[in-house]
N, C-alpha and C positions, 0 to 999 in steps of 0.2 A: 362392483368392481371385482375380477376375477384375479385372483392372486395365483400365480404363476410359478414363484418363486419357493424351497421346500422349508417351511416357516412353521413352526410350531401353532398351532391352534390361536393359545393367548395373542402370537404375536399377528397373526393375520385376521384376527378379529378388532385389535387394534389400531388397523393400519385401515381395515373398509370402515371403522366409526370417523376415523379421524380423514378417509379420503386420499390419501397419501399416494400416490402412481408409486410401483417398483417397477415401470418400465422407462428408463429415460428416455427423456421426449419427450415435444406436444404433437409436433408438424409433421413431419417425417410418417412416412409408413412401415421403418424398421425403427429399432430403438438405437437412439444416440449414445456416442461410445468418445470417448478421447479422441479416435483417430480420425469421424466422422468431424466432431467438432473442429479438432484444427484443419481441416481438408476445408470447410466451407468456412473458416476465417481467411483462408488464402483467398477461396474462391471472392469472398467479397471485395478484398484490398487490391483484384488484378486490375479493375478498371474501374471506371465512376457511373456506370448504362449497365450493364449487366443485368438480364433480369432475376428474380427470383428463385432459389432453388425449390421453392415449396409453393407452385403454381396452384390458384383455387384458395391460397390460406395467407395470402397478404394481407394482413391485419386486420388477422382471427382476434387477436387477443384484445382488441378494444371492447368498450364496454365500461359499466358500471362497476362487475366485479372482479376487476383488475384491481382487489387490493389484497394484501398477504394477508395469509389465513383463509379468506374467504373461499378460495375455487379453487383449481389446477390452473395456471402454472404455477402458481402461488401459495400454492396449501404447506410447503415446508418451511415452518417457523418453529425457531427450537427457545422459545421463551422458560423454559421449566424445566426440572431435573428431569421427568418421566419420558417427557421428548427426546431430549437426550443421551436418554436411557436406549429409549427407541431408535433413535439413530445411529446409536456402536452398534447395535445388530446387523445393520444391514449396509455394508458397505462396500455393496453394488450400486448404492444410490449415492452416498457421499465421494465415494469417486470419480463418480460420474457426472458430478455439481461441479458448480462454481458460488463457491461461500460468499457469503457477504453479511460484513459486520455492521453495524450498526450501534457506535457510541452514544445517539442522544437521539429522540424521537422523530428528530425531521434537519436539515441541513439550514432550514433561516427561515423567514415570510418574507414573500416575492412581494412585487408592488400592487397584486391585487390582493394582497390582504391576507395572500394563502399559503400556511404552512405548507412545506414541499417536501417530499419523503421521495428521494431520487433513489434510494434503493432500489424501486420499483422501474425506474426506468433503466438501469442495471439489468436489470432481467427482462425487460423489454427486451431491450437492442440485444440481448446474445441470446433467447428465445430467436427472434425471428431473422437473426442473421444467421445464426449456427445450432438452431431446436438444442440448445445448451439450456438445461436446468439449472434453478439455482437456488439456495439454502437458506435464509435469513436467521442472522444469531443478533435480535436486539436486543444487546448488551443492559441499555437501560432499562429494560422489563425483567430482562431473568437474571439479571446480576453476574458474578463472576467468581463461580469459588476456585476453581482447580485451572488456572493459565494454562499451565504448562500440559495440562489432556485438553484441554478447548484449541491449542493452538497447535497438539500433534495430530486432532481432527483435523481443522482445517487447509493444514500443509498436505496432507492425504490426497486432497482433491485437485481439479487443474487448476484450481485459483484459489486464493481469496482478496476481499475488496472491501477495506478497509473505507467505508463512508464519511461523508460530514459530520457537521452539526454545529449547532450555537454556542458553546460552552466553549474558554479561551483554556489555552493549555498551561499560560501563565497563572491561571488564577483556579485554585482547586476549588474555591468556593461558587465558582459560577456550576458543578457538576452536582451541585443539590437538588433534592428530588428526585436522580436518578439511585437507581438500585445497585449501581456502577459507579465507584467513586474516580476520580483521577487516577488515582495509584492504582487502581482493579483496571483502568483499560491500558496506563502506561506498563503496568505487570504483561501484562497483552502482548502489546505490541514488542518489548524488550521480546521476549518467546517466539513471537513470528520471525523477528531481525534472527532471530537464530538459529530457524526452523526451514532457513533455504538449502535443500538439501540437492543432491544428483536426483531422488526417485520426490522430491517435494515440487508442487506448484509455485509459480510466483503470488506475491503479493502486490495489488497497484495498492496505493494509499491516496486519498482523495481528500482535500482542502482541510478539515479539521485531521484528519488521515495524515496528511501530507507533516501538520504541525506535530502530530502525536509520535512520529514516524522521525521528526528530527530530534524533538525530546529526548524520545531512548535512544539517538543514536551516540549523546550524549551522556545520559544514564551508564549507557554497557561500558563507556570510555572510563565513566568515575570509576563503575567495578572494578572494573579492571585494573585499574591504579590500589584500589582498595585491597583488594586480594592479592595481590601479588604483592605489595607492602605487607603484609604480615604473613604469607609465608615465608618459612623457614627452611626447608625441605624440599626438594624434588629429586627422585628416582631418576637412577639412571646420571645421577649427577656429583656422584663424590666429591668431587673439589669444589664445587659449589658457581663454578664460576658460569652457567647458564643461566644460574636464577642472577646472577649478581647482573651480569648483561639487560636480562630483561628488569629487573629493578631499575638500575641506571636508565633504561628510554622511559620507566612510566614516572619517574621523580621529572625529568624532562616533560612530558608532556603534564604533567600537573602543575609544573611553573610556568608552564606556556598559556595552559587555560585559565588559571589562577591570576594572568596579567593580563590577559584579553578582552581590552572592553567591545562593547558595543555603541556603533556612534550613527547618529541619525539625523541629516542635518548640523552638522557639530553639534549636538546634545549629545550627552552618555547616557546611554538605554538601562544598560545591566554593565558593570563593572571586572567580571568577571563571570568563569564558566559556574560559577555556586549563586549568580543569582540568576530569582525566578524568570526575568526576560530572557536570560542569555540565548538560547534556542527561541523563544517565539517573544516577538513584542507586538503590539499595537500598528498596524500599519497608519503612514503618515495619513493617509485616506482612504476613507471607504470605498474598496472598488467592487462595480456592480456593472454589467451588462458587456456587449461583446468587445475583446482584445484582441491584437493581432500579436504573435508569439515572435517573439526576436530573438533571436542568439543569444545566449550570454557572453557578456563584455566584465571586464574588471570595472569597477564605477569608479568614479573621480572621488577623492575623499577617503580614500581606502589605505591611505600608510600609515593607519595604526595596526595592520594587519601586517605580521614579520612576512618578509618576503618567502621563508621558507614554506608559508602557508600554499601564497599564490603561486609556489614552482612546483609546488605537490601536484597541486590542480593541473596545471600545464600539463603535467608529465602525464598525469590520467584522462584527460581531455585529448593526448596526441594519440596514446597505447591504446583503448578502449571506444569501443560503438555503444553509444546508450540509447541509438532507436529514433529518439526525439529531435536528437541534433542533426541524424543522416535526413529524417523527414524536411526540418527545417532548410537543407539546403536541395534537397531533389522536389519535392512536394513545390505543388503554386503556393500563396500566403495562406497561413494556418489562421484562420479565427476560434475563437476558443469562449467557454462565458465564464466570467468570473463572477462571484458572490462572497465577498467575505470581507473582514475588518481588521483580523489578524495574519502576520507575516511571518514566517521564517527568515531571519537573518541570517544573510549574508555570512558574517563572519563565524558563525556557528558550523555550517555546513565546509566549511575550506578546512576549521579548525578540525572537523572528525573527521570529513577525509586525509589530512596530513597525520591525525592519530592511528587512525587504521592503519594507513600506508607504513606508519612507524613502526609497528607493533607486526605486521603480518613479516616485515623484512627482517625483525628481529625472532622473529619466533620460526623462519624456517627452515633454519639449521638447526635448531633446537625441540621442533616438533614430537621428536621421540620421547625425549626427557617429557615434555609438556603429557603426551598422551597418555603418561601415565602416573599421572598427577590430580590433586584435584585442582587443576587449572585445565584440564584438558578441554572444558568448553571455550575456553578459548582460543581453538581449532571452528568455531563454530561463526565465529566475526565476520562480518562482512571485509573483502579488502579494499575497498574505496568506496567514497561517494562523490559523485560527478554531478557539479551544476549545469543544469543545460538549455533553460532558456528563462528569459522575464518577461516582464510585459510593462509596459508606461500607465499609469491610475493617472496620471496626467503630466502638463509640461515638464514640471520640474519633478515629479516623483514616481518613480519604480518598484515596481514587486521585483527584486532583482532573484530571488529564487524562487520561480515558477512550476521549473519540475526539476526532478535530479533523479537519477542513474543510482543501483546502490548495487554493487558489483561485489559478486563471492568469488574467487579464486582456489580451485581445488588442489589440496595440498597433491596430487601425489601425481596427476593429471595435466596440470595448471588450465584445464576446463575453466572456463566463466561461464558465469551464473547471474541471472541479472532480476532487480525486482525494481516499481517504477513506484516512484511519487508526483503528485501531481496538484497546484494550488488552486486548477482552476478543474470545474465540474464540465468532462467530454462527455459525458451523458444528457446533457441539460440542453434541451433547443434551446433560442434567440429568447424564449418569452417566460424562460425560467422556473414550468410549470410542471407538473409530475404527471406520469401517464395514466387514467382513470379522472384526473379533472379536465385535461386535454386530450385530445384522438392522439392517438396511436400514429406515430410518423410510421408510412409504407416503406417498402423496399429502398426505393429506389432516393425517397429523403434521407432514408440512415445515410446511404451508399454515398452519399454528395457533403451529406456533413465534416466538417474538418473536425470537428470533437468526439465524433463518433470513431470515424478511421482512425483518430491517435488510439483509443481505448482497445478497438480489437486490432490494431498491430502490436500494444504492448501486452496481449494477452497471447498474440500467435506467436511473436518473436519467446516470450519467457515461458511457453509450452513446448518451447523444443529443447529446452534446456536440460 
């Protein structure tokens, strides 16, 4: 391998043992760059026939050694400090990726029997739709010491892509065995949610992603009540009456979450936002194989939720584009595959949107005071989060939060910023299976999938951001 790049000795005799390309790219006869990559995610999503940009090389990358570690496109796996080491140095390639994390070894067993590591097919589909490289950090191999530098790596680049996995968010003890506890990948994710910057990439977050992604978005809400309840002080603020302001909304939204059950069926899930279900419980049924995406609708059953919740939502659903829902109604029917056994509720996701919404209206007239404070990351919050479609597990039962919108508003700009979650795997063909046990879908099966198109519009729309 000829290193190109002007690399100190050690480091490029490191980079030809270990295999590593510093040219990004596979396909392509120039190296792939940001602007290359989002030019041919357009080029995909303009029609459903189109044929291939990279004529002669439609599905190069099948094969036996289409698995991480093993070959190029696959050889960047950052399992260990030393790799890691390796990859702050060179960040011509990490900005030139699309990261992808990895919570727990594989996203479930399909119904032949076979563990499924859909990372892989992540980097399929944005290899050969857009010769877009891309990074794996399995979290459950190398562990997690330092969040907040793993998650200012990864916002650097045009993505990241927070994967499955079998381990419930409610239950810390299902993440034994991994090197990654609960608290080491929710530490994670709170740092991503905060890490959506003007010059940062978006995040999708993907089925256990999705549930981790709603956790902290209640996590950063406790904070934030936490913190701001014991200061005392803010600059900029003599009379004090800024902090007392924002005190008064977060004692409000603490007695709001504090009352907020969760009801399922008329059962009560979690009783309030301090227990373990309140963000993710048990779905009523285990949903497996192809859905069609619907709207979101308020569900019948929902007036233990304060109206002020469901008028937050409105408001954010009228003001704001989440991608999902414009598709939903321009796009023919979405099919989509779902895999999984746990939910995000419903009432979790309306209550951090109506806290956010709360908290961003009260913080900006007082933004000044705040940024010079040690509250000032809380300039860093998401301003809403937008439910935007379900899907039916059958007659009577609903995944009612399928995917959601999590929208950042620029204090100074009011630029939106958007990053996506999502319950069900747009990666995943009809038969559920990962790329290296299954052929390689060509061009033109990506270009026709409706799980695929959602994944590279939510990666072209939150790359222009």
């Amino acid at each position: 391998m000829k290193v190109s790049l002007d690399q100190n000795p050690l480091q490029a005799a490191t980079l030809q043992k270990m295999g590593w390309r510093t040219r990004p790219g596979i396909l392509g006869h120039h190296a792939a760059s940001p602007q290359s990559i989002h030019a041919l995610l357009g080029y995909f999503l303009n029609d459903r026939d189109s044929p291939t940009p990279f004529p002669g090389r439609d599905g190069l990358l099948d094969g036996s050694l289409f698995e991480w570690g093993v070959a190029p496109p696959l050889e960047k796996v950052i399992a260990s400090h030393a790799e890691l080491d390796l990859l702050l140095g060179l960040p011509e390639i990490y900005r030139n990726s699309v990261s992808v994390v990895e919570p727990w070894k594989n996203v479930g067993i399909n119904v032949q029997g076979e563990e499924v590591r859909a990372s892989k097919n992540i980097a399929y589909i944005l290899q050969q739709v857009a010769d877009s490289d891309s990074i794996l950090y399995p979290m459950w191999q190398s562990g997690i010491t330092n969040h907040k530098r793993i998650a200012s790596i990864l916002s650097a680049g045009i993505a990241t892509v927070v994967q499955g996995g079998n381990p419930s968010v409610h239950d810390a003890a299902s993440f034994n065995g991994s090197s990654a506890s609960l608290e080491d990948i929710l530490d994670l994710v709170d740092e991503l949610l905060l890490h959506r910057f003007s010059s940062s990439g978006p995040s999708i977050f993907i089925c256990l992603g999705h549930q981790l992604a709603a956790a902290s978005q209640v996590r950063l809400i406790k904070r934030v009540v936490r913190e701001v309840s014991s200061t005392n002080y803010v600059p900029l603020d003599a009379g004090g009456t800024a902090l007392a302001s924002l005190q008064r909304v977060c004692q409000h939204i603490a007695d709001v979450g504090a009352a907020l059950p969760v009801i399922k069926n008329g059962k009560i899930i979690a009783s309030g936002w301090h227990d373990t279900m309140f963000a993710v419980a048990p779905n009523e049924q285990v949903e497996i194989g192809t859905r069609r995406l619907l709207a979101y609708r308020r569900r019948a059953g929902s007036e233990h939720i304060p109206d002020e919740l469901h008028g937050a939502h409105a408001l954010i659903a009228d003001e704001l584009e989440g991608v999902i829902d414009t598709m939903l109604k321009m796009e023919r029917e979405l099919r989509i595959e779902m895999f999984h056994s746990d939910e995000v509720n419903e009432e979790a996701i309306l209550f951090s949107n109506w806290a956010f919404k709360q908290l961003h209206d009260t913080i900006v007239p007082l933004r000044y005071q705040i940024a010079v404070s040690p509250l000032s990351w809380l300039l860093n919050l998401p301003y809403a989060v937008e439910i935007l479609s379900q899907t039916e597990v059958d007659a009577d039962t609903l995944t009612e939060v399928s995917t959601t919108c999590i929208y950042y508003k620029d204090w100074e700009t009011h630029t939106i910023r958007r990053s996506f979650t999502c319950q069900f795997h747009p990666e995943l063909m009809a038969d559920i299976r990962d790329i290296g046990k299954r052929e390689g879908p060509r061009y033109a099966e990506l270009k026709d999938n409706d799980g695929v198109r959602l994944l590279v519009r939510l990666l072209y729309h939150g790359m222009q951001e």
